[in-house]
C-alpha positions in Angstrom: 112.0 141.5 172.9 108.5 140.6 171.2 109.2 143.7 168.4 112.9 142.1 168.0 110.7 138.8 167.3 108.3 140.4 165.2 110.7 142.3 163.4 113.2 139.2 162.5 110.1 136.8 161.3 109.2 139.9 158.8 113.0 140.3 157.7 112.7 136.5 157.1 109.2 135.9 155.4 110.4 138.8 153.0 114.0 136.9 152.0 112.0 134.5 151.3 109.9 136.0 149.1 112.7 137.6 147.0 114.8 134.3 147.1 111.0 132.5 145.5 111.1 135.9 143.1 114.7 135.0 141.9 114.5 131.7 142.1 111.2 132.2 139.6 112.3 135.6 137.8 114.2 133.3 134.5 111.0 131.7 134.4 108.8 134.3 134.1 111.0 136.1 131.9 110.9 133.4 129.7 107.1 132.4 130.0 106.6 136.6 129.0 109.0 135.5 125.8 106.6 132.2 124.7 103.3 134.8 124.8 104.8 137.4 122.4 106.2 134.5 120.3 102.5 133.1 121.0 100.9 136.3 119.4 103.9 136.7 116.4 102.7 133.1 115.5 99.3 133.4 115.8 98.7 136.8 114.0 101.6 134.8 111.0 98.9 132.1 111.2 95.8 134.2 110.7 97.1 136.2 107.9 98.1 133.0 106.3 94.9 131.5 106.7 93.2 134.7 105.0 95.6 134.6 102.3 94.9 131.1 101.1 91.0 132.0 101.9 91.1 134.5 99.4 93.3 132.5 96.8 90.7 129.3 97.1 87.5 131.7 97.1 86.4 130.5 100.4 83.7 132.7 102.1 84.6 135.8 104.6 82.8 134.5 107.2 84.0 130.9 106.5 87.7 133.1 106.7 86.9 134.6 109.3 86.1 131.3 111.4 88.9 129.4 110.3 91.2 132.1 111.1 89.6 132.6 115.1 89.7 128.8 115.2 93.4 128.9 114.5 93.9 131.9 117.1 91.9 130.4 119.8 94.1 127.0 119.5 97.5 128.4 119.4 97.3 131.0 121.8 95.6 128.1 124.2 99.4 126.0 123.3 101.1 128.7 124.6 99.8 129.8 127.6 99.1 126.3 129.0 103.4 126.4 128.3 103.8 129.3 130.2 101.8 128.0 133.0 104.0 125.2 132.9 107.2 127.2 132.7 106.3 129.5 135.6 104.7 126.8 137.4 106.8 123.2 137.4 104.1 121.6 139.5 101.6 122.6 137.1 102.2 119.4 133.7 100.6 119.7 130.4 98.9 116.2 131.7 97.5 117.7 134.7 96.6 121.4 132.5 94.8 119.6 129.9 92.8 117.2 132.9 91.9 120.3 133.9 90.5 121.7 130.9 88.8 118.9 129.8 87.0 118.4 132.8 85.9 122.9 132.7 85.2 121.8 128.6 82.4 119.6 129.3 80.5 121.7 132.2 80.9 124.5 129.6 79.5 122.6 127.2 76.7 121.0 129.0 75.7 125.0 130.3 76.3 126.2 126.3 74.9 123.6 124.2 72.3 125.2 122.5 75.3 128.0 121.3 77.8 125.3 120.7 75.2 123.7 118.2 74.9 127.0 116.4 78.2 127.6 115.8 79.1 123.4 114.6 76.2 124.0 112.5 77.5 127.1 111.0 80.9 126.1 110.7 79.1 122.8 108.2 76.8 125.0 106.5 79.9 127.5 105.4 81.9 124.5 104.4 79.7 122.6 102.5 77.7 126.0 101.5 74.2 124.3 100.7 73.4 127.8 99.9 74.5 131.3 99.1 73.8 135.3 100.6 71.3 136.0 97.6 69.5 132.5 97.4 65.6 132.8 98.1 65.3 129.8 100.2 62.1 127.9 102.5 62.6 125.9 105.7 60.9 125.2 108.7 57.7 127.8 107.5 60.4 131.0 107.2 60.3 131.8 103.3 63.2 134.2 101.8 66.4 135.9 100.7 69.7 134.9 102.5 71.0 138.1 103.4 74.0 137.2 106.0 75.2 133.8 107.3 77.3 134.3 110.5 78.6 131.1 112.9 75.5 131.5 115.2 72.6 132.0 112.7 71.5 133.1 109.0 69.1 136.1 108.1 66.4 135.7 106.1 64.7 138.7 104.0 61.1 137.7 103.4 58.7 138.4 100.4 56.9 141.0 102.5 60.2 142.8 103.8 60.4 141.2 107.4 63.7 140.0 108.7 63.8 136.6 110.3 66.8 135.4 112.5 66.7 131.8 112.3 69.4 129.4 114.2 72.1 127.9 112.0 70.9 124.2 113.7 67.4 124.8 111.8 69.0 125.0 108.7 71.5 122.2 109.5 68.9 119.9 110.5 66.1 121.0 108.6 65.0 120.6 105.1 65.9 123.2 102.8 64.3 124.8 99.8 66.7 126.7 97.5 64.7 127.9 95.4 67.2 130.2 93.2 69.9 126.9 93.2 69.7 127.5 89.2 68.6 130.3 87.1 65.8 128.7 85.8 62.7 127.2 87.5 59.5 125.2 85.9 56.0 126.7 86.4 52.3 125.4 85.9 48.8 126.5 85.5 45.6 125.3 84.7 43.3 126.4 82.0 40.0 124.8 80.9 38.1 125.3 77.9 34.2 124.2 77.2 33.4 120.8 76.5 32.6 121.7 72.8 35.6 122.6 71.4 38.5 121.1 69.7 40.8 120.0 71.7 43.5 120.0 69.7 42.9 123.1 68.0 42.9 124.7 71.5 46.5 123.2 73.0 48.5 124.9 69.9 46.4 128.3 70.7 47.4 127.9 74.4 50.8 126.9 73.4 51.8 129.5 71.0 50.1 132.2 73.5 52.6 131.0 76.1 55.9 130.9 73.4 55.1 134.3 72.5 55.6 136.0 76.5 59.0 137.1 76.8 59.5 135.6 80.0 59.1 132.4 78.8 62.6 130.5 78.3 61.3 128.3 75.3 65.0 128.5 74.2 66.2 126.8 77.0 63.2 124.0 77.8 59.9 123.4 75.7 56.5 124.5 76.6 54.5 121.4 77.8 50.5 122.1 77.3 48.7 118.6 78.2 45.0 117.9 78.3 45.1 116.5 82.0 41.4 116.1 83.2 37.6 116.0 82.3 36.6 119.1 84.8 33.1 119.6 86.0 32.1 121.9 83.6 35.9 122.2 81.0 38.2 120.2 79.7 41.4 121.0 81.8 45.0 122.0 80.2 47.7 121.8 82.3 50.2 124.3 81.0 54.1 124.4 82.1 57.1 126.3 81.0 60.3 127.8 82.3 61.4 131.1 83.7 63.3 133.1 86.1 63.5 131.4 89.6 63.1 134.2 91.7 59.7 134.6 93.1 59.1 138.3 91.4 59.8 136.1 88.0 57.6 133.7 88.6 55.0 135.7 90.0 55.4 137.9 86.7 55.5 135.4 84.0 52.3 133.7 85.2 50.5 137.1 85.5 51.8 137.9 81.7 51.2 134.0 80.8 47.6 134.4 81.9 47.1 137.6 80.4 48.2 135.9 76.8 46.0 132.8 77.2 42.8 134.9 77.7 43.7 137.2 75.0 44.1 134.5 72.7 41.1 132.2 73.4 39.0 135.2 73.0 40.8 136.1 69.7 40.1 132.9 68.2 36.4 132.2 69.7 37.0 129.5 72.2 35.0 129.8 75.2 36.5 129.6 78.6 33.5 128.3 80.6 31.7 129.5 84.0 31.6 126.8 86.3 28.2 124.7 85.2 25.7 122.9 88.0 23.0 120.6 87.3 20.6 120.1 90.1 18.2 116.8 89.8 15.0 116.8 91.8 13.7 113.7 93.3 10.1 114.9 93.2 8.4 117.4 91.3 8.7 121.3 91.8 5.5 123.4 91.8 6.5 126.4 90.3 4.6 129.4 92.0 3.9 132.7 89.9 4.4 135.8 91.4 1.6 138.2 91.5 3.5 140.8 89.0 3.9 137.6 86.7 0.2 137.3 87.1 -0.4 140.7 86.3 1.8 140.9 82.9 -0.1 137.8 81.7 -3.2 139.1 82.4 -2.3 142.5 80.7 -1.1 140.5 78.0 
């Protein structure tokens, strides 16, 4: 009797069950329909996004973002449908409560990350600066070698690779030092106190016009007697060249090279720091004994 029981319960739980799987089999048929028309439409929508990406110029990663951004969205559209479909009970109100309420604790756990990538996604867009640019920020100092959505690589001057977080940049301020071709330079050079002045700005000027780094073509070379030094009279001395630092660096070394050759050329001194030391009370000068001894044999 109990097996008959046991045996007519089963029968009936699994009717059940295959009335629920017919009753539910249209709807899962068609929920399986909105995913594949879910990824036709979102692969249409990513290649169109890198078509008109490549026809307004936009940066690959930039591309590359806008293009996952598009993905993520649409294929999040269609499965909250299918939910829906499959599950009545289940209402886009009720779907999106739901994910709103998991957005925020995921956001609150992934802030730091979520920064990075906002920050990324405005840097790419507004583009600030470019993969070649030698830039400075936040004491890191080099050449933009990759920008992704979390962070930006930096090359610096002595070969080392720093990975710095897209917010730094974002909320940092940033030296782009190769924004133009061209960048200004200065240095100093003093000459003694007895010499012409003017005489010695054209020979410091026509020194510098002659170095072929020197962009005179572009912007003039400025030579300015700037200062009454402690023991010169102090030129300042700017022109233009290459912005990278290997031009700068160059120029001045060929710059300073020119100067020196030139002021020795035309006889004008370039003095050795001077120091005059005053004495409140006389000095007894003391003779050595070999002093003595030369006098003496003298």
């Amino acid at each position: 009797m109990e097996v008959t029981t046991l045996t007519t319960a089963l029968v009936d739980k699994l009717t059940e069950y295959a009335d629920a799987l017919v009753d539910v089999g249209p709807r899962l048929v068609v929920a399986v329909v909105v995913v594949l028309a879910t990824w036709a439409v979102t692969s249409l929508a990513k290649g169109i996004v890198r078509r008109l990406g490549k026809r307004f110029r936009m940066r690959q990663n930039l591309v590359d973002v806008l293009a996952m951004i598009a993905g993520v969205g649409l294929w999040l559209v269609g499965i909250l449908l299918a939910l829906t479909i499959v599950f009545p009970s289940i209402t886009p109100g009720k779907a999106l409560t739901t994910l709103g309420l998991g957005s925020v604790a995921i956001g609150f756990a992934f802030k730091d990350t979520f920064e990075n990538f906002l920050a990324g996604i405005l840097i790419l867009l507004r583009e600030p600066f470019r993969i070649g640019d030698h830039i400075e920020c936040d004491d890191v100092e080099g050449q933009v070698e990759e920008i992704t959505i979390r962070d930006s690589h930096v090359r610096q001057t002595d070969g080392q690779r720093v990975v710095v977080p897209n917010h730094i940049l974002f909320q940092n301020a940033v030296v782009v030092r190769t924004d133009r071709d061209l960048r200004r330079t200065t240095i100093m050079c003093g000459v003694a106190y007895g010499e012409d002045v003017d005489a010695a700005r054209s020979i410091i000027e026509d020194a510098v016009i002659s170095v072929d780094t020197v962009r005179d073509d572009v912007k003039d070379v400025e030579v300015f007697a700037q200062a009454f030094g402690a023991s010169s009279i102090d030129f300042e001395v700017t022109w233009w060249t290459g912005s990278r630092p290997i031009d700068i660096r160059r120029s001045r070394d060929q710059v300073i090279a020119a100067v020196k050759r030139a002021l020795d050329d035309a006889g004008v001194e370039i003095p050795f720091p001077y120091r005059t030391l005053t004495f409140k009370e006389p000095l007894n000068v003391k003779s050595s004994a070999l002093d003595k001894e030369e006098a003496q044999s003298s």
